[in-house]
Backbone as a printed PyTorch tensor [residue, N CA C, xyz], in Angstrom:
tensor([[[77.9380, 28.5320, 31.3320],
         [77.5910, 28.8120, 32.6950],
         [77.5180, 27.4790, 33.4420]],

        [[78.6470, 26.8980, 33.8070],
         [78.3490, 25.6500, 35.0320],
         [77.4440, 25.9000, 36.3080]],

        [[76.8040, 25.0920, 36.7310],
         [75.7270, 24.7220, 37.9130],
         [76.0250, 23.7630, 38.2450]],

        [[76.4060, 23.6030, 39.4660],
         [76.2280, 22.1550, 39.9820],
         [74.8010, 21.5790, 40.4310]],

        [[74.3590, 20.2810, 40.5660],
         [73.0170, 19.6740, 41.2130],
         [73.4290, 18.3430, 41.3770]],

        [[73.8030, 18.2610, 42.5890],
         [73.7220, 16.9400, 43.3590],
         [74.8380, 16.0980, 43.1190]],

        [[76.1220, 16.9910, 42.9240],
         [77.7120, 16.7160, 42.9650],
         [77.9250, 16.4740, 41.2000]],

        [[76.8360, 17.1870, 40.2730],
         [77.1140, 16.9660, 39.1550],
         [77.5180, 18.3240, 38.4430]],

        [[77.7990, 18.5640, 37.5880],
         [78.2840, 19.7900, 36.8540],
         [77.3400, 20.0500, 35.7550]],

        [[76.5930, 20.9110, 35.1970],
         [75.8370, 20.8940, 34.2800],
         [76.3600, 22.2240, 33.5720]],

        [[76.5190, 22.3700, 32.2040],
         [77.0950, 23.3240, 31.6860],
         [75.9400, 24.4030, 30.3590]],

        [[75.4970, 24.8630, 31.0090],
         [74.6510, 25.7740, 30.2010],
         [75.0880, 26.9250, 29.2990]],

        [[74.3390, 27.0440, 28.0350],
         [74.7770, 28.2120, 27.3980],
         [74.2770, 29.6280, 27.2430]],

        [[72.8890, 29.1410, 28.4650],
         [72.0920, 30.2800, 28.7980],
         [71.3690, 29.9810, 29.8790]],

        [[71.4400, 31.1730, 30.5030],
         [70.5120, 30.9720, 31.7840],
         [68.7820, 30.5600, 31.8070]],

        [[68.1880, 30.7900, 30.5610],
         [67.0730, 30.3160, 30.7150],
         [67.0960, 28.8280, 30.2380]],

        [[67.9140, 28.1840, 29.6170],
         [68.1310, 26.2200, 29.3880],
         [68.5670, 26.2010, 31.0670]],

        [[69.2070, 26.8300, 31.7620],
         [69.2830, 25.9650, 33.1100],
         [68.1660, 26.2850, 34.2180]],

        [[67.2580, 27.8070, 33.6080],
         [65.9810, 27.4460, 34.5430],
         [65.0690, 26.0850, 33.7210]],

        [[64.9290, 25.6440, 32.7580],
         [64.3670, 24.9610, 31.8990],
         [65.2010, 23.2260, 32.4380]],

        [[66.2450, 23.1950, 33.3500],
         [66.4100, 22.1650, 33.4220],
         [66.8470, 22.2450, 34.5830]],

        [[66.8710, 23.1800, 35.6270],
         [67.4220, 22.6410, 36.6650],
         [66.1020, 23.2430, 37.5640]],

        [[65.3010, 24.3180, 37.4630],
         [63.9010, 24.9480, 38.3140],
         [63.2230, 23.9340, 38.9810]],

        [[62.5400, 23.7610, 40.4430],
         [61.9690, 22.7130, 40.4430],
         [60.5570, 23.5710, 40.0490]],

        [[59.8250, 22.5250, 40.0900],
         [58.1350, 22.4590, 39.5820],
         [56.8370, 22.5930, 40.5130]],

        [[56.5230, 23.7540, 40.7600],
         [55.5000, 24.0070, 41.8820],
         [54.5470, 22.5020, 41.7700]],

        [[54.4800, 22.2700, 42.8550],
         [53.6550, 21.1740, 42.7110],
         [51.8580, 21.0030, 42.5280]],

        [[51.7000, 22.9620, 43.2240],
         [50.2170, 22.8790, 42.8760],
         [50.1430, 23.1250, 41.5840]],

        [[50.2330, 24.0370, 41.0050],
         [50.1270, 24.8770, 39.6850],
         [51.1700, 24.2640, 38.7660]],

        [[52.1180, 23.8970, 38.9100],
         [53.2750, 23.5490, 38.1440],
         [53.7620, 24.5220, 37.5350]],

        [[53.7910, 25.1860, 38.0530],
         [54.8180, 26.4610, 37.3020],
         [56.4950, 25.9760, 37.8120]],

        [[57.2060, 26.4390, 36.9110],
         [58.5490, 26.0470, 37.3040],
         [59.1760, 27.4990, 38.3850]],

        [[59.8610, 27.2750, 39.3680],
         [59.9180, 27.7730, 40.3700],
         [61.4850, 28.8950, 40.4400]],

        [[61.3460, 30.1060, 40.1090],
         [62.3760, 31.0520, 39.9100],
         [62.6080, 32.2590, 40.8600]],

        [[64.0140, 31.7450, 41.6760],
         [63.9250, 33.0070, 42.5090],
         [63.2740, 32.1870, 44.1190]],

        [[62.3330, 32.7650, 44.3590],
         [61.5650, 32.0670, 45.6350],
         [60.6780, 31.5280, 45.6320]],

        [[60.7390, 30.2930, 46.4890],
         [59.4290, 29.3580, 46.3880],
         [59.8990, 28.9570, 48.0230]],

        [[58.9350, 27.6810, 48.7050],
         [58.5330, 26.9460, 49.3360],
         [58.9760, 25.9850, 49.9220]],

        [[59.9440, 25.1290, 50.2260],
         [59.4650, 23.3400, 50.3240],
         [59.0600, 23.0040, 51.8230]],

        [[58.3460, 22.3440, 51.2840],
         [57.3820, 21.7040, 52.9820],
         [57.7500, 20.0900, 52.2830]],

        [[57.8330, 19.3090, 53.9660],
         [57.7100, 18.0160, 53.6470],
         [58.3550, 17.4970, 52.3040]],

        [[59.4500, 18.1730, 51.8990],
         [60.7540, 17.3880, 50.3250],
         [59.4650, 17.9730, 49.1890]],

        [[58.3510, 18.8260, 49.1590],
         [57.6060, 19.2520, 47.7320],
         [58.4780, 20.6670, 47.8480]],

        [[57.6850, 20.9830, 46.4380],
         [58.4130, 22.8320, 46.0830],
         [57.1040, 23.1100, 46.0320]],

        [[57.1500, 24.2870, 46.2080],
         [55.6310, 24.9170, 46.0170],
         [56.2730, 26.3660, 45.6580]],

        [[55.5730, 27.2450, 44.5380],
         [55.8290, 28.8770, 44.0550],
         [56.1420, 29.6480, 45.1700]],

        [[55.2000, 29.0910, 46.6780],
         [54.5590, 30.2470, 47.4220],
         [53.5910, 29.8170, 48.5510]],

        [[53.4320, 30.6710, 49.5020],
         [52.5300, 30.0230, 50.6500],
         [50.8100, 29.5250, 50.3010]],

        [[50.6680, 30.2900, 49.4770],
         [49.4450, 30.1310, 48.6160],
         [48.9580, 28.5430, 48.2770]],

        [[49.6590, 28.4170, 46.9550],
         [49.8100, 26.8900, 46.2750],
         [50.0150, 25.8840, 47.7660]],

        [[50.5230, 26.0740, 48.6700],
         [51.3720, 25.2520, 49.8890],
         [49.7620, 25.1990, 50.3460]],

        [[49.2400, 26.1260, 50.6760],
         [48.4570, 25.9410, 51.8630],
         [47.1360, 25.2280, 50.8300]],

        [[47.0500, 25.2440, 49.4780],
         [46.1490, 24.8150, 48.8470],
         [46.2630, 23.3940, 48.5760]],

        [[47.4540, 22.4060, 48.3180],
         [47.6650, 21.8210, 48.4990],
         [47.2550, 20.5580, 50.1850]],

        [[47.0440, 21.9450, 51.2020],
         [47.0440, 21.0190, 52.6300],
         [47.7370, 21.6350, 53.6150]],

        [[48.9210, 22.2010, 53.4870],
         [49.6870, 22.2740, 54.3200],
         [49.6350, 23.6300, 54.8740]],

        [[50.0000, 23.3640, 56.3850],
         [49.5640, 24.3740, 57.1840],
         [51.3370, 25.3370, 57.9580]],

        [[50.5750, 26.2980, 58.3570],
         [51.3870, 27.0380, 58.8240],
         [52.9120, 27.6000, 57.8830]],

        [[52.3110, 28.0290, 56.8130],
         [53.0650, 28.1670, 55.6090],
         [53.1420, 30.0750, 55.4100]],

        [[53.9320, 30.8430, 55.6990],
         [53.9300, 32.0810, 55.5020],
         [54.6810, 32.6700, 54.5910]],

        [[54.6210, 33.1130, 53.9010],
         [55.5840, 33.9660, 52.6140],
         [56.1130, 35.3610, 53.0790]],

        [[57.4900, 35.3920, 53.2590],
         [58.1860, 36.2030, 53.5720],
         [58.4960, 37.3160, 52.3200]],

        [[57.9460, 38.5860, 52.3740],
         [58.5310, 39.3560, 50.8180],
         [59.2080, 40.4680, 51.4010]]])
């Protein structure tokens, strides 16, 4: 399964080694981030939750 990240090619043999290496990392909780998350200000965050716990304001989660 190729992925690109950041003009590179990464070649996986399963989709969970490329959430395991390509997911970013909630920054409150650190959970690795699958599907939908956040970024405020260049962080990842899971969710408006972790975001607004962190500091940051005016953060709404769309479901």
């Amino acid at each position: 399964m190729p992925l690109c990240s950041q003009r590179r090619v990464h070649v996986f043999d399963c989709f969970a080694c490329a959430i395991h290496r390509m997911a970013p990392i909630c920054e409150h909780c650190r959970v690795q981030i699958i599907g939908q998350g956040v970024e405020v200000e260049g962080s990842w965050y899971c969710g408006g939750h972790c975001a607004r716990a962190e500091g940051k304001v005016g953060i709404v989660d769309k479901v």
